[in-house]
C-alpha positions as YAML, in Angstrom:
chain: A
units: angstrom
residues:
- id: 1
  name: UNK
  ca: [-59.88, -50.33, -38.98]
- id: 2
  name: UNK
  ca: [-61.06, -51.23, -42.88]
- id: 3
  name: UNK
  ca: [-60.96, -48.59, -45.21]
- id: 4
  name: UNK
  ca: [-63.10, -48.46, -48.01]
- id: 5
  name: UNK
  ca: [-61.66, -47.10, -51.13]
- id: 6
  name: UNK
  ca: [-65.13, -46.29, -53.84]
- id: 7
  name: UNK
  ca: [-64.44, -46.30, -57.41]
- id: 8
  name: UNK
  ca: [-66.53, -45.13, -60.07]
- id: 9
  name: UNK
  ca: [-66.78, -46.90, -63.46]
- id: 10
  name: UNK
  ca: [-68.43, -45.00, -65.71]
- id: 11
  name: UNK
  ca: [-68.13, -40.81, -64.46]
- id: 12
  name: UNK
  ca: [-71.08, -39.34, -66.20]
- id: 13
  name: UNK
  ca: [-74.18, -38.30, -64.86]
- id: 14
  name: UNK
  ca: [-75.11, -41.64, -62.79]
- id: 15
  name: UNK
  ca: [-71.42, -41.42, -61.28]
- id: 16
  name: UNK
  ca: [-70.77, -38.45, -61.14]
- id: 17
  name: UNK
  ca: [-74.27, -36.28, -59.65]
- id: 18
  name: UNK
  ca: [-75.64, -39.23, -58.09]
- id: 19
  name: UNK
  ca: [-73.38, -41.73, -56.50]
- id: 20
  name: UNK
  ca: [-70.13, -39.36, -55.85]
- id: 21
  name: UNK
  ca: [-72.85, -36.45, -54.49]
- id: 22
  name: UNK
  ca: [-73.92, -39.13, -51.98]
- id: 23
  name: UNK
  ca: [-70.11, -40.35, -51.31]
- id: 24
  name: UNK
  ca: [-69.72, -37.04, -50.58]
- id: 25
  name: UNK
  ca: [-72.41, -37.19, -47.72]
- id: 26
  name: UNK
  ca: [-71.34, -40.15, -46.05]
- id: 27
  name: UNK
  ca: [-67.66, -39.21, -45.98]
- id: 28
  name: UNK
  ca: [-68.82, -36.44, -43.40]
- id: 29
  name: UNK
  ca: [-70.61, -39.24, -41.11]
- id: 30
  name: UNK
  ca: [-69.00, -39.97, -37.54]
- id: 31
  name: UNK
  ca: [-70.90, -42.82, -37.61]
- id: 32
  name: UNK
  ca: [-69.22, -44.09, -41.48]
- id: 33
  name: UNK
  ca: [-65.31, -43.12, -40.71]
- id: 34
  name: UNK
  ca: [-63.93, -46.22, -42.30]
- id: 35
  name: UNK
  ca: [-64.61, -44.60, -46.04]
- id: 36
  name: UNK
  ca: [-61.88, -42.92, -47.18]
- id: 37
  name: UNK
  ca: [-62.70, -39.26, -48.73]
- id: 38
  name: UNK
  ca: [-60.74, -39.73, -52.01]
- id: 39
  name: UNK
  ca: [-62.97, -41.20, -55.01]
- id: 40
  name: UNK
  ca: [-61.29, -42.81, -57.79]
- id: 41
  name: UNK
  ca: [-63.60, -42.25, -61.18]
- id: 42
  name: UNK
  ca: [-63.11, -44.84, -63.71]
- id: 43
  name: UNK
  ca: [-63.75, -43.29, -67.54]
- id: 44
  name: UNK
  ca: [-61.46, -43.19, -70.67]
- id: 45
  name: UNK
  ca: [-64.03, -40.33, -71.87]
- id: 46
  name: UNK
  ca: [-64.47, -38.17, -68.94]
- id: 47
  name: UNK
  ca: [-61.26, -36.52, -67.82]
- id: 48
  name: UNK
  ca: [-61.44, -34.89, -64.20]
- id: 49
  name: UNK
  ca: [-58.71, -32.81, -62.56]
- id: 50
  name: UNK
  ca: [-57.12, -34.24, -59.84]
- id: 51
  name: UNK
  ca: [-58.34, -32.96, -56.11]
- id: 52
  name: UNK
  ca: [-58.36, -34.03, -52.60]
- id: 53
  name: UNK
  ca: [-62.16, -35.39, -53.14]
- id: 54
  name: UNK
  ca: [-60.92, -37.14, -56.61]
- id: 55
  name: UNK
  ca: [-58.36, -39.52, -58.99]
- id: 56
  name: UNK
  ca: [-59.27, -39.96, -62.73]
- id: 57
  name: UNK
  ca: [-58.21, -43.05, -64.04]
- id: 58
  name: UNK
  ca: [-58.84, -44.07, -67.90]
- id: 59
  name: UNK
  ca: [-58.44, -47.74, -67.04]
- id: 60
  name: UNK
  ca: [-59.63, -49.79, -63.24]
- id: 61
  name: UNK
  ca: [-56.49, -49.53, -61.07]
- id: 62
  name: UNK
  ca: [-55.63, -52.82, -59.92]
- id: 63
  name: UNK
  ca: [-56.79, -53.36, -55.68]
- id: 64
  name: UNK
  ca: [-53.25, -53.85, -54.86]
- id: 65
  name: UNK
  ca: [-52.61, -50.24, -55.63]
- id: 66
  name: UNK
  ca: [-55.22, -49.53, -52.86]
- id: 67
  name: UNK
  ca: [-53.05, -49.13, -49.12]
- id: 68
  name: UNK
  ca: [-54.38, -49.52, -45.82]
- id: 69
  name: UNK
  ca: [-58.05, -50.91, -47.18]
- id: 70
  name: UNK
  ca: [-60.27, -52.63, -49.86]
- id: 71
  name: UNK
  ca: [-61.61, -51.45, -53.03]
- id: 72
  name: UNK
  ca: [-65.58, -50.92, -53.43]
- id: 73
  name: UNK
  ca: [-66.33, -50.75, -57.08]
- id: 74
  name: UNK
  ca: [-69.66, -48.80, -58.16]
- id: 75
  name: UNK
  ca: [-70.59, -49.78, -61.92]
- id: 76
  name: UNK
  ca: [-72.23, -46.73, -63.38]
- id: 77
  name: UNK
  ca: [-71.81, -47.19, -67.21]
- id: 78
  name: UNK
  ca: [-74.23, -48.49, -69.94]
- id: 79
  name: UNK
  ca: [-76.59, -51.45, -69.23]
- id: 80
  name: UNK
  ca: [-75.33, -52.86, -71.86]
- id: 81
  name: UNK
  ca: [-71.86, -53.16, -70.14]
- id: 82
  name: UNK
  ca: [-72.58, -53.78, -67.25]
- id: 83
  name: UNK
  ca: [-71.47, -57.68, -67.49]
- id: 84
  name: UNK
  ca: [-68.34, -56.95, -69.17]
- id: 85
  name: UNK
  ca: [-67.60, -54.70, -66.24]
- id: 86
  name: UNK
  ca: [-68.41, -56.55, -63.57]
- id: 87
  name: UNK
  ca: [-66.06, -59.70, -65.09]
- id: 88
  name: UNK
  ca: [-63.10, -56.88, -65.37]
- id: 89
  name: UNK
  ca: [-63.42, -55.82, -61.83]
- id: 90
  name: UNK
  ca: [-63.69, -59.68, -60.45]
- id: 91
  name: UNK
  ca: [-60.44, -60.68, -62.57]
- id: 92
  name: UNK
  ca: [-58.49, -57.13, -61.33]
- id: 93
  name: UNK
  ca: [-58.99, -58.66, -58.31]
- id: 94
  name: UNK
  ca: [-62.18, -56.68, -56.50]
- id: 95
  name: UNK
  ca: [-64.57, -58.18, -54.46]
- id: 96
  name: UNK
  ca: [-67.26, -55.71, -53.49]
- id: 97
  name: UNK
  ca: [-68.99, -54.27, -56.26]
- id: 98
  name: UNK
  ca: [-72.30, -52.20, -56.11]
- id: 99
  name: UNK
  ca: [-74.03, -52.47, -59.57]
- id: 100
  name: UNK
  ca: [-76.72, -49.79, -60.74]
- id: 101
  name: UNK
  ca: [-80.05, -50.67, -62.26]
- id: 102
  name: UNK
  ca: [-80.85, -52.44, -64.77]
- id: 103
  name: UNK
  ca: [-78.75, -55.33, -63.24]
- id: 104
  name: UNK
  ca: [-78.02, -56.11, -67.00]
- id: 105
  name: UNK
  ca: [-79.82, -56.33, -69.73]
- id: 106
  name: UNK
  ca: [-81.26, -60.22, -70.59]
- id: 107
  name: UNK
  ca: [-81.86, -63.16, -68.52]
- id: 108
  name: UNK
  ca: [-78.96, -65.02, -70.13]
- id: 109
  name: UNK
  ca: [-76.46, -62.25, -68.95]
- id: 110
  name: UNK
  ca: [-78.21, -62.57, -65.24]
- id: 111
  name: UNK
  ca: [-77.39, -66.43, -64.48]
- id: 112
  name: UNK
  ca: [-74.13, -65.87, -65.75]
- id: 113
  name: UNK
  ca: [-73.95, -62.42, -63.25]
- id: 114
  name: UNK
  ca: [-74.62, -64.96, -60.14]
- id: 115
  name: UNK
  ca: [-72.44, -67.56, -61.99]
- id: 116
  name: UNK
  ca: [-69.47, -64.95, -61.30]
- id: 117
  name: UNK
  ca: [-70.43, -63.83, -58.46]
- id: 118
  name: UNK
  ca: [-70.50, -67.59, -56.94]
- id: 119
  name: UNK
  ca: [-66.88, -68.51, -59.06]
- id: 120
  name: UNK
  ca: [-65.73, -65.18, -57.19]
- id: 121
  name: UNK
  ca: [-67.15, -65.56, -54.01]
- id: 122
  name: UNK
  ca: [-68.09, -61.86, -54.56]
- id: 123
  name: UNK
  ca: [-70.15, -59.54, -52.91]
- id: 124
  name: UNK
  ca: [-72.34, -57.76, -55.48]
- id: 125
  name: UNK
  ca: [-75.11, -55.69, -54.91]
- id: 126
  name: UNK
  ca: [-77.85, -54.19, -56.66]
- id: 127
  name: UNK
  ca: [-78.83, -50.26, -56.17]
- id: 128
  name: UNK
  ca: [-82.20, -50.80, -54.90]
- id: 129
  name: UNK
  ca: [-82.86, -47.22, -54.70]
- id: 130
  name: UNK
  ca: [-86.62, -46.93, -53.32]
- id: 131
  name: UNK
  ca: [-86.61, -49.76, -50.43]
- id: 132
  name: UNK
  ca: [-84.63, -47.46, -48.77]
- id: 133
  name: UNK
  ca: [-86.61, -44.65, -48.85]
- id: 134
  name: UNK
  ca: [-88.49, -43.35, -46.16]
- id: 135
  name: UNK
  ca: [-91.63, -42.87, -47.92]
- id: 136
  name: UNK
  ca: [-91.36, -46.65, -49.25]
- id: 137
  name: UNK
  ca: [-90.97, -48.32, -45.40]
- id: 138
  name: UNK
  ca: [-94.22, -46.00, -43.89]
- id: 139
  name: UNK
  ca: [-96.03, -46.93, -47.23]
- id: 140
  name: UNK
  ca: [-94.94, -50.78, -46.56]
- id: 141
  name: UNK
  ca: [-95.85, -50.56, -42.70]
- id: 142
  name: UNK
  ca: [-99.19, -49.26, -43.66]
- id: 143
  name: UNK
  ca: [-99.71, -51.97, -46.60]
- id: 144
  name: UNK
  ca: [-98.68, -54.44, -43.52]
- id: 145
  name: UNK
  ca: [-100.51, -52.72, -40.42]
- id: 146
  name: UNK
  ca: [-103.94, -52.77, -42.75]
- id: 147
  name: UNK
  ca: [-104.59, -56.88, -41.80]
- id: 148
  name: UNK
  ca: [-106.06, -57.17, -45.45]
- id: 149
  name: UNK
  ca: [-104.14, -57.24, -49.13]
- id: 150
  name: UNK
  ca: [-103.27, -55.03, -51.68]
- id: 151
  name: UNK
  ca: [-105.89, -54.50, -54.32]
- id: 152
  name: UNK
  ca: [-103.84, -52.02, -56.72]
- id: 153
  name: UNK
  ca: [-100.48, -50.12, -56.58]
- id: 154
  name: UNK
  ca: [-99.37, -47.58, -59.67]
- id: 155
  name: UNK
  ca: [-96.07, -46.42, -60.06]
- id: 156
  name: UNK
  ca: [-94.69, -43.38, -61.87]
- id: 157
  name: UNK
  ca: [-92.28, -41.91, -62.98]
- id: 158
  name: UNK
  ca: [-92.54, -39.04, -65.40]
- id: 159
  name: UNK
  ca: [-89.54, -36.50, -66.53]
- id: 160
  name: UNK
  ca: [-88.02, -34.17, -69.22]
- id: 161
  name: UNK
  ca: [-85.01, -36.51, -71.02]
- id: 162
  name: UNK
  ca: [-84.80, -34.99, -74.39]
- id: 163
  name: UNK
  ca: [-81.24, -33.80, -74.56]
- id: 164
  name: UNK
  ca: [-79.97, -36.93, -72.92]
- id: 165
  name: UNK
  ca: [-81.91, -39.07, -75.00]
- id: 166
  name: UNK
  ca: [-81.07, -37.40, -78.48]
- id: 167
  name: UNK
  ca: [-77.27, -38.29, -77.02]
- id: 168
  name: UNK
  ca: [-77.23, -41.79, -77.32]
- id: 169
  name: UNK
  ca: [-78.37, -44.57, -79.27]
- id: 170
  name: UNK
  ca: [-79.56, -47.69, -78.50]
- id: 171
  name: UNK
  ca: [-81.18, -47.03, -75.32]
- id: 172
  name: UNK
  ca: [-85.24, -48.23, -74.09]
- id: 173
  name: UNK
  ca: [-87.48, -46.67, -71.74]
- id: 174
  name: UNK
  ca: [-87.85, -49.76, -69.87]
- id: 175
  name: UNK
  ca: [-83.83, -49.21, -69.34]
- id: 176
  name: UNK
  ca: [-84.18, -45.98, -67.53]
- id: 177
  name: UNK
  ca: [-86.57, -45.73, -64.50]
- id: 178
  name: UNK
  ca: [-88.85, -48.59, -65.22]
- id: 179
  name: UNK
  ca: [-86.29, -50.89, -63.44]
- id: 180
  name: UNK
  ca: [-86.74, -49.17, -59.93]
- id: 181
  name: UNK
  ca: [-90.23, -49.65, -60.43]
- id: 182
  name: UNK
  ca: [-90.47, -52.71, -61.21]
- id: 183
  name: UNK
  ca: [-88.33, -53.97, -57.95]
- id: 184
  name: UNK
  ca: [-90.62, -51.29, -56.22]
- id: 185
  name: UNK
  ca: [-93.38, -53.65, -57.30]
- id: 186
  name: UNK
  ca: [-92.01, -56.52, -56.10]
- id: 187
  name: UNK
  ca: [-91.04, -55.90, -53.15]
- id: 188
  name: UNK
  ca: [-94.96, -54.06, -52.42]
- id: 189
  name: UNK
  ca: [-96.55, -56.69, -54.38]
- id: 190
  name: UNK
  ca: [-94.43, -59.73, -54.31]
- id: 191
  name: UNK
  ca: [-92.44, -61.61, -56.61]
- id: 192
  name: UNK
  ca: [-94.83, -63.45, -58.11]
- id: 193
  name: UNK
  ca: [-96.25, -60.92, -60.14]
- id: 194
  name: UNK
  ca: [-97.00, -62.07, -63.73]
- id: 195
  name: UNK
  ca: [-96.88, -59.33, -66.80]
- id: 196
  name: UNK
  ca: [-99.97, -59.09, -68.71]
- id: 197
  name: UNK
  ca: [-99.11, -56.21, -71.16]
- id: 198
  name: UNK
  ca: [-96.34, -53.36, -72.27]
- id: 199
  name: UNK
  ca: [-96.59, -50.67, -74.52]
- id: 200
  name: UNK
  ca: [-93.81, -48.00, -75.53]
- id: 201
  name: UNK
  ca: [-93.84, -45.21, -78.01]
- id: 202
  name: UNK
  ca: [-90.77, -43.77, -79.88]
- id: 203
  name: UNK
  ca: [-89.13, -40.06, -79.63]
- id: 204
  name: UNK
  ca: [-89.62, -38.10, -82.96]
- id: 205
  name: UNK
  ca: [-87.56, -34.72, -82.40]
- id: 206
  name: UNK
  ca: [-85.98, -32.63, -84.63]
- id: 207
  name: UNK
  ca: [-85.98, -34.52, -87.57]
- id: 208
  name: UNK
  ca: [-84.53, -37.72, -85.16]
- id: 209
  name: UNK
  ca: [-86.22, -41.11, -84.07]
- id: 210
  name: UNK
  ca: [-85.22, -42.33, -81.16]
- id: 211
  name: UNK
  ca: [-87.60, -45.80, -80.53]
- id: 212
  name: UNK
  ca: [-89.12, -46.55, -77.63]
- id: 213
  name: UNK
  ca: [-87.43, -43.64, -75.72]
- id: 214
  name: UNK
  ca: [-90.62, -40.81, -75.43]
- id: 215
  name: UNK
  ca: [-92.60, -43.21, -72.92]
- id: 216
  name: UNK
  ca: [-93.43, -46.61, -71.55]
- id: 217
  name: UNK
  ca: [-96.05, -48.58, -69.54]
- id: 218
  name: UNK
  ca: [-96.34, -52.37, -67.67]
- id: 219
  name: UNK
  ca: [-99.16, -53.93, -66.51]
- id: 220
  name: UNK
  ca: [-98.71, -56.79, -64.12]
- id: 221
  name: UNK
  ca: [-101.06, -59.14, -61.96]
- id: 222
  name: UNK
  ca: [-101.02, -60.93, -59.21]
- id: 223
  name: UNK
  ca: [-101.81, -64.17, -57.88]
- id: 224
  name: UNK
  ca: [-104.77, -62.46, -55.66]
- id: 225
  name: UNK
  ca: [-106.08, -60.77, -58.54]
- id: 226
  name: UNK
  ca: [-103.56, -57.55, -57.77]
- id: 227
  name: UNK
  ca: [-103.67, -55.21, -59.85]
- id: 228
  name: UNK
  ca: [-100.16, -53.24, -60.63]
- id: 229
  name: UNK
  ca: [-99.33, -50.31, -63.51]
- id: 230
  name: UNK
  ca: [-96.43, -48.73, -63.85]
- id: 231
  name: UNK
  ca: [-95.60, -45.82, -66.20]
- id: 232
  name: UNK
  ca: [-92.65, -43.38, -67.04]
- id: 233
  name: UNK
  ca: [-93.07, -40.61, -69.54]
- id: 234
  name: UNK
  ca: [-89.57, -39.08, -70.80]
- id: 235
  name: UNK
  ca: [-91.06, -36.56, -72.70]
- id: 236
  name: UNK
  ca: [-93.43, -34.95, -69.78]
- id: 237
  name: UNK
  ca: [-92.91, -31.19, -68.85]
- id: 238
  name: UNK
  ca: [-93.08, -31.81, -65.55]
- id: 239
  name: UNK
  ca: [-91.19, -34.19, -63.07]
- id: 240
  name: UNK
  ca: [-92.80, -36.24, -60.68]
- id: 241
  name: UNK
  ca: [-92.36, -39.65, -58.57]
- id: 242
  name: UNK
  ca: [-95.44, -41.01, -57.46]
- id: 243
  name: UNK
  ca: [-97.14, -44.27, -56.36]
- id: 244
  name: UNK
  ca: [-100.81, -44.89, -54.97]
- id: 245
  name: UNK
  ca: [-101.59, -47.79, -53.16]
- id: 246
  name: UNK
  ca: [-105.30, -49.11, -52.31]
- id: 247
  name: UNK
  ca: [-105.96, -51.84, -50.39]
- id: 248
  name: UNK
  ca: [-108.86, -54.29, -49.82]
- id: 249
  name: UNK
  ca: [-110.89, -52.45, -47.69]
- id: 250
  name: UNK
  ca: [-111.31, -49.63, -49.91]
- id: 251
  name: UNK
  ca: [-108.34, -47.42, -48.23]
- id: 252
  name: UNK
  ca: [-105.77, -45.46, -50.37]
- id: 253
  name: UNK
  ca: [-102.91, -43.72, -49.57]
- id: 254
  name: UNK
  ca: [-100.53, -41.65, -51.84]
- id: 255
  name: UNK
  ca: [-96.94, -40.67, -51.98]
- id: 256
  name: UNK
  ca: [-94.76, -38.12, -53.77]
- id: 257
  name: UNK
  ca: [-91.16, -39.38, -53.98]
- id: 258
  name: UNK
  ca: [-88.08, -36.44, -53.81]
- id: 259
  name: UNK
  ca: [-87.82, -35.58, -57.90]
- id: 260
  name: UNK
  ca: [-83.94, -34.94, -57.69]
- id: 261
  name: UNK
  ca: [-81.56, -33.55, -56.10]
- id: 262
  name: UNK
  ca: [-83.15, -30.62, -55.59]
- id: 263
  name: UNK
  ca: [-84.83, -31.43, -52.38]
- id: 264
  name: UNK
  ca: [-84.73, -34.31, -49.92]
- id: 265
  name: UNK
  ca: [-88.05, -34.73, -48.63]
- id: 266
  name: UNK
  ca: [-91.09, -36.75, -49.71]
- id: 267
  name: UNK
  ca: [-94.68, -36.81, -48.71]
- id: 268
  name: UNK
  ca: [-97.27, -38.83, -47.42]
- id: 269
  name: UNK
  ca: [-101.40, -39.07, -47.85]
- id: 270
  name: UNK
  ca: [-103.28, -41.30, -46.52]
- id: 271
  name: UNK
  ca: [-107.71, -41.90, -46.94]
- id: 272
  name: UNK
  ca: [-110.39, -43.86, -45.65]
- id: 273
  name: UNK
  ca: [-112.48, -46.51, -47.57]
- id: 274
  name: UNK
  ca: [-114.53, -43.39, -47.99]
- id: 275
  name: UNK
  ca: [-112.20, -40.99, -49.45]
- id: 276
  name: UNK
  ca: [-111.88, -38.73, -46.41]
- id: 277
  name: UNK
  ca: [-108.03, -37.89, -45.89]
- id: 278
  name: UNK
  ca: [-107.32, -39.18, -42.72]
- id: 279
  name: UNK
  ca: [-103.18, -38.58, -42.09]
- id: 280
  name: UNK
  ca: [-100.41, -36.36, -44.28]
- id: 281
  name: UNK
  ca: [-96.80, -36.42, -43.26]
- id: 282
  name: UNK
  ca: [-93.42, -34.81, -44.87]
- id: 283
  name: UNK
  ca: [-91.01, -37.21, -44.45]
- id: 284
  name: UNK
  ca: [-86.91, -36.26, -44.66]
- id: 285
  name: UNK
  ca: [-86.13, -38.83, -47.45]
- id: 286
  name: UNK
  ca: [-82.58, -39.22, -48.94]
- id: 287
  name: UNK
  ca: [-82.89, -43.04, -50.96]
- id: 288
  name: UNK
  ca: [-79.71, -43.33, -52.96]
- id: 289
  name: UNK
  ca: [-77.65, -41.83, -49.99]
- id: 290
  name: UNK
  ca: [-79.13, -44.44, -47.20]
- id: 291
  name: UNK
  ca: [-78.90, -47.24, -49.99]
- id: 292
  name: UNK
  ca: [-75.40, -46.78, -50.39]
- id: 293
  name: UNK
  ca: [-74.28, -46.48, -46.69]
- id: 294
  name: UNK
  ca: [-76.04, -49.03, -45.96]
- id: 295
  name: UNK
  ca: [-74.31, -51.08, -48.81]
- id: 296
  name: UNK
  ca: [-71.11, -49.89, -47.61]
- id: 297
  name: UNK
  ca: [-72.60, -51.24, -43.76]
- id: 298
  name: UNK
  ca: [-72.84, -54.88, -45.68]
- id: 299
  name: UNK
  ca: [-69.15, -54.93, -46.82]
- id: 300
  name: UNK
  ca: [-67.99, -53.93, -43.60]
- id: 301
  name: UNK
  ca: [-69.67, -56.36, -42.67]
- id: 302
  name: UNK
  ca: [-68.20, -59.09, -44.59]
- id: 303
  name: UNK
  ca: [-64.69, -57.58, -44.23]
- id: 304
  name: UNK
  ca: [-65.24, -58.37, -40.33]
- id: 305
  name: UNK
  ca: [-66.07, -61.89, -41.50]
- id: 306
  name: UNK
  ca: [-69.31, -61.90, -40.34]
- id: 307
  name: UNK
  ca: [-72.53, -63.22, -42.89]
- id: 308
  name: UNK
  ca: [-74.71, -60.27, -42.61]
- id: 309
  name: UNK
  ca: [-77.86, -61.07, -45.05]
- id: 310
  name: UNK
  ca: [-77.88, -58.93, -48.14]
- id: 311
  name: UNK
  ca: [-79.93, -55.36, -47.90]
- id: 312
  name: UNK
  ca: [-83.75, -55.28, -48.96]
- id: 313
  name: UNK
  ca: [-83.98, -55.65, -52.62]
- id: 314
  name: UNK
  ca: [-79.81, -55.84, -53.70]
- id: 315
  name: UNK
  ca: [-79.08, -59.41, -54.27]
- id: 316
  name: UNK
  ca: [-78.62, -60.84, -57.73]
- id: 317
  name: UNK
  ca: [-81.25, -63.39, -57.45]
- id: 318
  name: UNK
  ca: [-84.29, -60.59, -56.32]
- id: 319
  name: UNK
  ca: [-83.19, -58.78, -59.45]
- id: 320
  name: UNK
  ca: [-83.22, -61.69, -61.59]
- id: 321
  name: UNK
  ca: [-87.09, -61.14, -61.14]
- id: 322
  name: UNK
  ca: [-86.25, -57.37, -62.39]
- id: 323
  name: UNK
  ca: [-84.52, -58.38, -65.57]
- id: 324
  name: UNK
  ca: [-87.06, -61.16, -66.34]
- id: 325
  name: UNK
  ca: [-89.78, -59.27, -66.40]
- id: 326
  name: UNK
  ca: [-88.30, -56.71, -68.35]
- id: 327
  name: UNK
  ca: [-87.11, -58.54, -71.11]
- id: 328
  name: UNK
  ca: [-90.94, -59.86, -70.99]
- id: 329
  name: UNK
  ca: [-91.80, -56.41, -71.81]
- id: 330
  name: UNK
  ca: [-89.41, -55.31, -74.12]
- id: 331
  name: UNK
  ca: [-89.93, -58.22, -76.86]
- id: 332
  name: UNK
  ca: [-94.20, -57.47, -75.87]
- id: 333
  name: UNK
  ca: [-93.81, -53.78, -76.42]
- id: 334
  name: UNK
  ca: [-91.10, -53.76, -79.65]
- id: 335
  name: UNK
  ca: [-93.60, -56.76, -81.14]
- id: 336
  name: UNK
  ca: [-96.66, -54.71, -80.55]
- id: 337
  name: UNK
  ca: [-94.83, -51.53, -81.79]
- id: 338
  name: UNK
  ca: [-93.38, -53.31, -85.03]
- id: 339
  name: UNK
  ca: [-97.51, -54.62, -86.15]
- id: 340
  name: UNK
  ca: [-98.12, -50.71, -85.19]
- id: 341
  name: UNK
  ca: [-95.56, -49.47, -88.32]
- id: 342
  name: UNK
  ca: [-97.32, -48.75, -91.40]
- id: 343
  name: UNK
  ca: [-100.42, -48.01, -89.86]
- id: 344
  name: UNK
  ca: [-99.98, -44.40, -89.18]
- id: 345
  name: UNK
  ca: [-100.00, -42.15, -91.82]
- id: 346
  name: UNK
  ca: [-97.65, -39.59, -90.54]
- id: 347
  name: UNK
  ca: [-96.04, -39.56, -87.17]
- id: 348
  name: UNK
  ca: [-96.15, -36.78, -84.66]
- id: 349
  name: UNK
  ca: [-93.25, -34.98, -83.88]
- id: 350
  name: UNK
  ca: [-92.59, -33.20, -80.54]
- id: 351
  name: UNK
  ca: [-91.22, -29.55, -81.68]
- id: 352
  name: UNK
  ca: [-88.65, -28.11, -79.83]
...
């Protein structure tokens, strides 16, 4: 039997509450037994003491230090280094590496991603979060089951980030959530969705500026005449993960994604052409968790030398899509937001 050794790059909030939380429920599957329970975390700045459930490491261990099993290397640091850390695991010598959205952070960056990956003959996937959800494959079946097309979908994704945000420097709102939605969007829509417009508006808090970070908004088309929004507000009071969906015929149905870790359930509504609601379901719903087994599935996979195709909405070349549109929207929204400077008199600032 193949054991699968994880290791997280980058131990901060990504690594450590979301992917190492969900580690931590597949270790405990009967049906998952090749993954080791001890999780290597990969970060110079975050020091953890050692346990049965964990090894810090300031630098990536090299795979031969790994008995009895393969390395499978989860890259949770800054966008912005994502490339650079995905090249360091390839030359240590790893092979399966699971890379968190954004995929990186510029078109240029993404051919030479699937350039390495090819070089490499690596297996790299893509956290595509939401086509594993629950809620997602009913809303999908529906979408499908209907016999006509999708007339408009909106997507969003509103939260509280203000600590997290006043933290760092250099991030975008398009950075953060927008990248699930947009694969969301594709893979409800289609890929050949074209953008039309993007807007974003900067974070004024306590005497700080933090652009495009308090909120952000796409609108895409396509080729049918599809209509598609998506919005995230950082600076909302209230959390919530939603997407509506009507179709042709005049139906609509609604959906309320888990909002964190909190709970793992999401619900379902669903309404005839004329607005009578005609079904409503709860639906146990744990994305990130079934994502990664099933990622974890794929390598095993591989390791057994079989060619299993890549999971819904992972490979490099779907979220080339991502990253192209995104870069669309950043140079529409920083070009529309640059005209925008001088023409306010004074800005507003959120008060803490």
């Amino acid at each position: 039997m193949t054991l699968m050794h994880s290791i997280i790059m980058g131990y901060g909030h990504c690594g450590k509450n979301l992917h190492h939380v969900c580690l931590r429920k597949l270790q405990v599957l009967p049906t998952l037994s090749e993954l080791c329970e001890r999780v290597h975390a990969v970060d110079p700045q975050v020091s953890s003491p050692a346990s049965a459930h964990l090894a810090s490491h300031e630098q990536l261990l090299p795979p031969d230090s790994i008995r009895e099993g393969v390395g499978v290397v989860h890259i949770c640091t800054s966008p912005a280094l994502h490339l650079q850390h995905v090249r360091e695991a390839l030359h240590a010598g790893y092979r399966y590496i699971i890379l968190e959205k954004p995929m990186v952070i510029s078109q240029a960056q993404a051919t030479e991603l699937l350039a390495l990956q090819r070089t490499f003959k690596a297996h790299i996937l893509v956290v595509a979060v939401w086509a594993h959800s629950s809620l997602i494959k009913l809303m999908a079946q529906r979408l499908q089951a209907s016999g006509g097309g999708l007339a408009q979908l909106q997507i969003v994704h509103n939260k509280p980030r203000f600590s997290r945000t006043l933290q760092r420097h250099g991030e975008h709102v398009f950075d953060i959530e927008m990248p699930h939605q947009v694969s969301l969007a594709l893979l409800l829509a289609g890929d050949e969705l074209k953008l039309v417009d993007a807007h974003s508006e900067p974070l004024h808090l306590d005497g700080e500026t933090r652009p495009s970070m308090k909120s952000g908004s796409l609108c895409l088309e396509g080729p049918q005449g599809e209509r598609v929004r998506l919005t995230s507000d950082l600076s909302s009071p209230t959390r919530e993960r939603r997407l509506s969906m009507e179709l042709e015929d005049g139906a609509f149905c609604q959906g309320y994604l888990p909002v964190s870790a909190d709970d793992s359930y999401s619900q379902f509504e669903a309404y005839s052409p004329s607005g009578v609601r005609i079904a409503g379901q709860v639906l146990a719903d744990e994305p990130l968790t079934t994502c990664l087994e099933a990622y974890y599935r794929y390598f095993l996979a591989c390791e057994r030398g079989e060619s299993p195709l890549p999971p819904l909405g992972s490979s490099i070349a779907f979220n080339q899509r991502v990253v192209e549109l995104l870069e669309q929207a950043r140079h529409l929204a920083d070009a529309a937001a640059a005209r925008a400077v001088g023409s306010i008199d004074r800005p507003y600032e959120l008060r803490a």
